[in-house]
C-alpha positions in Angstrom: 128.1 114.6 65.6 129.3 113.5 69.2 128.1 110.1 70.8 126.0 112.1 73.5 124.3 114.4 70.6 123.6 110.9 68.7 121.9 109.1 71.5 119.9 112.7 72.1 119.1 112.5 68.3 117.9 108.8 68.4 115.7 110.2 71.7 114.1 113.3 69.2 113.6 110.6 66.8 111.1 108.4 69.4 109.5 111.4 70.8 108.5 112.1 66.7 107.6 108.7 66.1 105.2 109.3 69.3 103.7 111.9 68.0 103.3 110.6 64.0 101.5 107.9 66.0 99.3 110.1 67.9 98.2 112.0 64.8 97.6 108.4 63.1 94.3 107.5 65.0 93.1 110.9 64.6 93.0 110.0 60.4 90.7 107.3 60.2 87.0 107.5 60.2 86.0 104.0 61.0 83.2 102.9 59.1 80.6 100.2 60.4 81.7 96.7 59.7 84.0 98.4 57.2 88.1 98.1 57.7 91.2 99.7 56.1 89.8 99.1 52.4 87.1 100.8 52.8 89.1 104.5 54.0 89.7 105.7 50.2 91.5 109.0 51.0 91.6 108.8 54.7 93.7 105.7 53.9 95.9 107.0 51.7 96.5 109.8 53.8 97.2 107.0 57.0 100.0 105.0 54.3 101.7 108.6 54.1 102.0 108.7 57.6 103.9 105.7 58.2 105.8 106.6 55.3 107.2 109.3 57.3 107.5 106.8 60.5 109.1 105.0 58.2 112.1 107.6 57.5 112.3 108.6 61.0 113.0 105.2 62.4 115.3 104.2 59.5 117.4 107.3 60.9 117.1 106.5 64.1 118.5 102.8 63.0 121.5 104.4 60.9 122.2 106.4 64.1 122.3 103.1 66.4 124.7 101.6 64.3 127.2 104.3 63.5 127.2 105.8 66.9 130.0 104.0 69.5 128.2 104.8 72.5 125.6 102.8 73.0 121.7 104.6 73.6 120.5 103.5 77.5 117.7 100.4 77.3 115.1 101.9 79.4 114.2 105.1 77.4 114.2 102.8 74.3 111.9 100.5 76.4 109.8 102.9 77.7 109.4 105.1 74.1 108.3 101.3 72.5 105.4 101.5 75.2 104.8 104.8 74.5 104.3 104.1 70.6 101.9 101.2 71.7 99.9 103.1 74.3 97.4 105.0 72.2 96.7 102.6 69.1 96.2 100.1 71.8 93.4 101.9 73.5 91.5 103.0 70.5 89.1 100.1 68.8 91.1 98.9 65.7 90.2 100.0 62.2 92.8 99.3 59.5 91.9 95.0 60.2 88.8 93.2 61.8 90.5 89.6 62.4 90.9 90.5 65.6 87.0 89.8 66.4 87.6 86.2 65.4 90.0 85.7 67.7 87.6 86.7 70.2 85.0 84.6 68.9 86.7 81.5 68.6 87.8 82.0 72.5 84.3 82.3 73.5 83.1 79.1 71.1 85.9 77.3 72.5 84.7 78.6 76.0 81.1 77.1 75.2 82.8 73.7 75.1 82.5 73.6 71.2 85.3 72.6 68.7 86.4 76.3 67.0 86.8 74.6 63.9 83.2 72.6 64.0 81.2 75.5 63.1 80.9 78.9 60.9 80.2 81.9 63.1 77.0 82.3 61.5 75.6 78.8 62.2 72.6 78.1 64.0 74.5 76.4 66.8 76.1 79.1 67.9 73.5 81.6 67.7 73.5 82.3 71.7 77.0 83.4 71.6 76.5 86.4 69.7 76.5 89.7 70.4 76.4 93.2 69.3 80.3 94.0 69.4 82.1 90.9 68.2 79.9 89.0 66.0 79.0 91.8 63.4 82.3 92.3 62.9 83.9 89.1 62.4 84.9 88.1 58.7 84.0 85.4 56.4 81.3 84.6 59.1 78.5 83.6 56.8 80.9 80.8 54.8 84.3 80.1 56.4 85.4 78.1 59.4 88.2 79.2 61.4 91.8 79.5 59.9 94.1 79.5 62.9 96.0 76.8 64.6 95.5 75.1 67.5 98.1 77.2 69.6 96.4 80.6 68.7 93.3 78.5 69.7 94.5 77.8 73.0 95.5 81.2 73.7 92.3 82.9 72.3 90.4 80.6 75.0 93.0 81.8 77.4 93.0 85.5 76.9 88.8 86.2 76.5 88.6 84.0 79.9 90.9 86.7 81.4 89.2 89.7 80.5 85.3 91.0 80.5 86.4 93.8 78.0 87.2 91.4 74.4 88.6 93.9 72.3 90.9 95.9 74.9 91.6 92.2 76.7 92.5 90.6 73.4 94.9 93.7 73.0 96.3 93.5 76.0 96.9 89.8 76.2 98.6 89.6 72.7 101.2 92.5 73.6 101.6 90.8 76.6 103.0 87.6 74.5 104.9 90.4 72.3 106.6 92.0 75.5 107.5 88.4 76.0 109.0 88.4 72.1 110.8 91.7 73.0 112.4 90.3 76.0 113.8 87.1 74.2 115.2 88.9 71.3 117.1 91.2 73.8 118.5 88.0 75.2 119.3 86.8 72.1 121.6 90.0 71.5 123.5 89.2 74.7 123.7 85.5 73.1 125.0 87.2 70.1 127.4 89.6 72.2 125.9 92.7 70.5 124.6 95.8 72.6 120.9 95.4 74.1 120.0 98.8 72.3 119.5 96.7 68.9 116.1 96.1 70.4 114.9 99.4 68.7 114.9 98.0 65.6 112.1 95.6 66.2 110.7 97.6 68.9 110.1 100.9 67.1 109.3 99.7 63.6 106.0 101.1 62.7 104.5 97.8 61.3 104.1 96.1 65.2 103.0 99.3 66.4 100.2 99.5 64.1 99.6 95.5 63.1 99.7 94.7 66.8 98.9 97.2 69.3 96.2 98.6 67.0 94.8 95.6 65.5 96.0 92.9 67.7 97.3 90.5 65.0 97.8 86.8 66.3 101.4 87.4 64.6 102.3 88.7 67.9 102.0 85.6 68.9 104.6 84.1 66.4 106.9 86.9 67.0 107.3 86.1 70.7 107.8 81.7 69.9 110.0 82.9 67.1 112.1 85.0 69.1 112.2 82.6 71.9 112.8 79.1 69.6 115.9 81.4 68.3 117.4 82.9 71.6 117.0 78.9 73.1 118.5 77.6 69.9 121.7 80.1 70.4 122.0 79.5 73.9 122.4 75.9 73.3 119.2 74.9 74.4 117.5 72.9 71.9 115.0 71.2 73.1 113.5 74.4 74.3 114.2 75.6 71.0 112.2 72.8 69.4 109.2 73.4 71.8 109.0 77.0 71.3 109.3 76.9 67.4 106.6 74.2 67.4 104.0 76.7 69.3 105.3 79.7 66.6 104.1 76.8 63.8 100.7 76.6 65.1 100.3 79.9 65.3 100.9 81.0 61.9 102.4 77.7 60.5 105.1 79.9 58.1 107.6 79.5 60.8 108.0 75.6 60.2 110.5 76.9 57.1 112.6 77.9 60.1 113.3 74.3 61.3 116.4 74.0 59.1 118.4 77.2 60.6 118.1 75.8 63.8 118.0 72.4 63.8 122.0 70.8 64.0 122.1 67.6 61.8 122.1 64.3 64.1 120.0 66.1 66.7 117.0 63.7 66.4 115.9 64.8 70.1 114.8 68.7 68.2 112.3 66.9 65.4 111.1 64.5 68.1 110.1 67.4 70.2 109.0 69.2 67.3 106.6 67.0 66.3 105.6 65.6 69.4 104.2 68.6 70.3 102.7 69.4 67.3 100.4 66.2 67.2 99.6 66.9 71.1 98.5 70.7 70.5 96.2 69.5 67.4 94.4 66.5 69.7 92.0 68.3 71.2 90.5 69.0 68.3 90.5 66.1 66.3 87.0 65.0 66.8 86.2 68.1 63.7 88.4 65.2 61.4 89.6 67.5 58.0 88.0 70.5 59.3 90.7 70.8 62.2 92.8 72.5 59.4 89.6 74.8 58.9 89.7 77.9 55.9 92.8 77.2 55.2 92.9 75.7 51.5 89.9 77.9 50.8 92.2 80.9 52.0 95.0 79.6 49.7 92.5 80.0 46.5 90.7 83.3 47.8 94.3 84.5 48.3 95.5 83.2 44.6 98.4 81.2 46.0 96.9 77.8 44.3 96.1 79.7 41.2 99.3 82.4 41.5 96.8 85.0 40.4 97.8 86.2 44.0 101.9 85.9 43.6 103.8 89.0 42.9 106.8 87.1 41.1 104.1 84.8 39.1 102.1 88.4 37.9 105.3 90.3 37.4 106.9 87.7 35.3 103.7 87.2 32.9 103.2 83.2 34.0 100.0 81.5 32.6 98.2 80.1 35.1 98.9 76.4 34.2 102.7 77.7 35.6 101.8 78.6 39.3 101.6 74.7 40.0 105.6 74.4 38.7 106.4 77.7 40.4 105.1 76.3 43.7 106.9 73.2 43.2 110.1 75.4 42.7 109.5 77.3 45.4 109.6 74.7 47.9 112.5 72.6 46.0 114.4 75.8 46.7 113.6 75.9 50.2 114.3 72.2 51.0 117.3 72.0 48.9 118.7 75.5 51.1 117.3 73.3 54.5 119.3 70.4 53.2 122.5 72.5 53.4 122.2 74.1 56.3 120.9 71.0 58.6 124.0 69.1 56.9 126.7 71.9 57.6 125.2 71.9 61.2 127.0 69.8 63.5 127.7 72.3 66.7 126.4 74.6 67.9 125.5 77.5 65.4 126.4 81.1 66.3 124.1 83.3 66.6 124.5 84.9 63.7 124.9 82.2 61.2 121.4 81.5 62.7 119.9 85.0 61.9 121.3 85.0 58.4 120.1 81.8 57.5 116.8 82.8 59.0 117.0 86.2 56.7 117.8 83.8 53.7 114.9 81.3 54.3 112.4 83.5 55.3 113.2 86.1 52.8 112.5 83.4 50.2 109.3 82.2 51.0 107.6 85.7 52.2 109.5 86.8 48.1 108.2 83.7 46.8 104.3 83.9 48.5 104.4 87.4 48.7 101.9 87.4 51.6 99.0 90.7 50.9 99.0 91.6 54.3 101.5 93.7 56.2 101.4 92.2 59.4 102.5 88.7 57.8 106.2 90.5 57.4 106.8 91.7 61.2 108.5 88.3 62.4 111.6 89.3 60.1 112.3 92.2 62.2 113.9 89.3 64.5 116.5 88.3 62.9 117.4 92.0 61.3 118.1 92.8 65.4 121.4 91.1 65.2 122.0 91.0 61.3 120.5 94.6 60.3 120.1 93.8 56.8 118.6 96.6 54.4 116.8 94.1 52.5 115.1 92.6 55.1 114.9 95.8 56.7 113.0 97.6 53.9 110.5 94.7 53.1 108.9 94.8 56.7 109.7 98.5 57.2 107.5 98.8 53.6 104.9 96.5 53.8 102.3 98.3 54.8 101.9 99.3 51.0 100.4 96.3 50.5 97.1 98.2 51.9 96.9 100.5 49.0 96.7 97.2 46.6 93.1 95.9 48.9 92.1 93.5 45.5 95.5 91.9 44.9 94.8 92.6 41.4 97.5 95.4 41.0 101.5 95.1 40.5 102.2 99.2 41.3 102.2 98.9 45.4 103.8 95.2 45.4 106.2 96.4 42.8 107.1 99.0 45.1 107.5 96.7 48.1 109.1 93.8 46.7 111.9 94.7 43.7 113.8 97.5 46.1 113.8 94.3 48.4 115.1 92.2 45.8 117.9 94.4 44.7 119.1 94.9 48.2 118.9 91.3 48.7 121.5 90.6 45.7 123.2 93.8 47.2 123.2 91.6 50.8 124.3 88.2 49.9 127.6 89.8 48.0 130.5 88.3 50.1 131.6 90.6 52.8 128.4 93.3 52.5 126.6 91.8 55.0 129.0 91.4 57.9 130.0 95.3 57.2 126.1 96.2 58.2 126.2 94.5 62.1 127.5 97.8 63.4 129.0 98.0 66.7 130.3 95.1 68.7 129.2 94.5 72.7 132.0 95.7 74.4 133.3 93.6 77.4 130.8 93.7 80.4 128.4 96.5 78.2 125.0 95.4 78.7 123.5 99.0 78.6 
């Protein structure tokens, strides 16, 4: 196949994600105060459909790669809108956490602490109304899970907008456009071709996890992509800053710290923290509860008890185990930090950054094995200059994780998580993952 009939086929392969993502929302029949689980069939039959997504944009991918003429920016730019465009202005259906994050916005507009109250107490009875508050989660018994950051911005996003659920879309793509922007500066960084950006932009988990049901991992994904494009252009202070905001968003990326933090560099922690403690002051006056639902999600999820672990079920571990196999996990994790903040003494290229990103992040989502898809988007970052297939396949297959909704099963995990941990042993041979970064930026190509 020629270049030219390679960038048309990468084109056909857009206009058919389109499409597939057009015929999505017509699936669903949303229930009442009923998401995703509650489908049956009609679910099933959604899951297939990204399946299919799922093929088409890997082929687009292996075209991108193989081809060496590189595909023109704008019409991948302009096909990621289009793929964003209708989920974004239908309601959501596959996720309702969206409504909290419009709720919290408007307690915080009230002058009240988000993390002082459950939805459904007495004190904030006035604020309810008859979009929003019947649809918000865990109302009756949990406070508020998210960090202060996604705080801040929920408060700034519903004061923007008089339509919540449309605003709240609109403002969290905004923050992704953002994401999009620094990863694609982060390629010229990395001295690979701008086009790359299709394989975050066009992977059907942000399409459907964010422009349909507005996830606050947007969020992450645009700190995360920035903290990295800083940290390769030699910035790290900014670097610091914007991986602080991508903790208290979601507070997974703090594993990050290591792949981008050079050792004797005590300006990055400084920053780090600094910030941390300011974003959380405003909120101190809830004491404990500034940290909100968040060991009560670790035991709804099963992560205290590993009854919610993939590796802990697969493996037949007792319960009394999943305290040890925590305690592993993270001696893992800070024994890989320790080696690559020690190694660190210049600045990293970006690459060696993106791969030890893939390693540590890889890891930990493995290790927790997170039951929700959107949880898995932010590792479409690194796979933008390091196009791993192991990393590839876990976020471009995580949306199987709906078809497990009582994390009781191993089937749909099983599915999603050993292909990803052969490929990952198929990854880290020596010399496999260099072959998989494709075409190089040719001098003065910027598409």
């Amino acid at each position: 196949m020629s270049p030219t009939n390679r960038q048309r086929t990468i084109y056909l392969c857009g206009a058919a994600l389109i499409a597939l993502t057009i015929t999505g929302l017509t699936i669903p029949h949303p229930i009442p105060n009923q998401f995703g689980i509650g489908y049956g069939a009609a679910l099933d039959h959604f899951i297939a459909l990204i399946g299919v997504q799922a093929v088409i944009y890997l082929a687009a991918i292996t075209l991108l790669l193989t081809t060496q003429a590189p595909a023109k920016l704008f019409p991948i730019l302009l096909i990621a809108a289009l793929l964003r465009l209708p989920p974004l202005l239908t309601p959501p259906f596959l996720s309702n956490d969206m409504y909290r994050y419009i709720w919290d916005g408007w307690v915080q507009a009230a002058g009240i602490n988000p993390y002082r109250y459950i939805p459904a107490d007495p004190h904030l009875a006035s604020l309810r109304d008859s979009i929003v508050y019947p649809n918000i989660n865990r109302a009756t018994y949990a406070h508020t899970i998210y960090p202060p950051a996604a705080e801040m911005m929920f408060w700034a996003i519903t004061r923007m907008t008089l339509a919540p659920v449309l605003g709240m879309k609109f403002g969290l793509l905004g923050f992704e456009s953002l994401g999009i922007f620094a990863i694609i500066r982060l390629l010229d960084s990395a001295q690979l071709p701008r086009d790359r950006i299709l394989i975050y932009a066009w992977n059907p988990l942000p399409i459907w996890e964010f422009a349909s049901s507005g996830h606050v991992d947007a969020l992450t994904v645009a700190f995360v992509a920035m903290s990295l494009w800083f940290a390769a252009s030699s910035r790290f202070g900014r670097a610091a800053a914007a991986l602080a905001v991508a903790t208290l968003t979601k507070f997974l990326p703090i594993i990050l710290l290591p792949a981008i933090w050079r050792r004797r560099d005590w300006k990055f922690p400084a920053i780090f923290s600094s910030l941390i403690l300011a974003f959380y002051l405003p909120y101190l006056a809830a004491g404990a509860g500034v940290f909100g639902f968040l060991s009560g999600y670790g035991a709804q999820e099963g992560i205290a008890s590993g009854r919610g672990i993939f590796l802990v079920q697969a493996l037949s571990l007792p319960p009394s185990a999943a305290t040890a196999y925590l305690f592993a996990l993270a001696a893992l994790l800070c024994g890989l930090a320790a080696i690559m903040v020690f190694r660190k003494t210049a600045q990293p290229a970006p690459r060696i950054i993106a791969k030890d990103v893939m390693l540590l992040a890889g890891i930990a989502m493995l290790g927790l094995s997170p039951h929700y898809p959107w949880y898995y988007a932010w590792l479409l970052i690194p796979a933008c200059i390091l196009p791993a297939p192991s990393i590839l396949y876990l976020a471009t297959a995580s949306p199987l994780l709906y078809l497990n909704p009582t994390h009781s099963k191993l089937l749909w995990p099983a599915f999603v998580y050993i292909p990803f941990i052969a490929l990952a042993l198929r990854d880290l041979r020596p010399l496999k993952l260099p072959s998989l970064t494709g075409r190089p930026l040719a001098e003065g190509e910027h598409n």
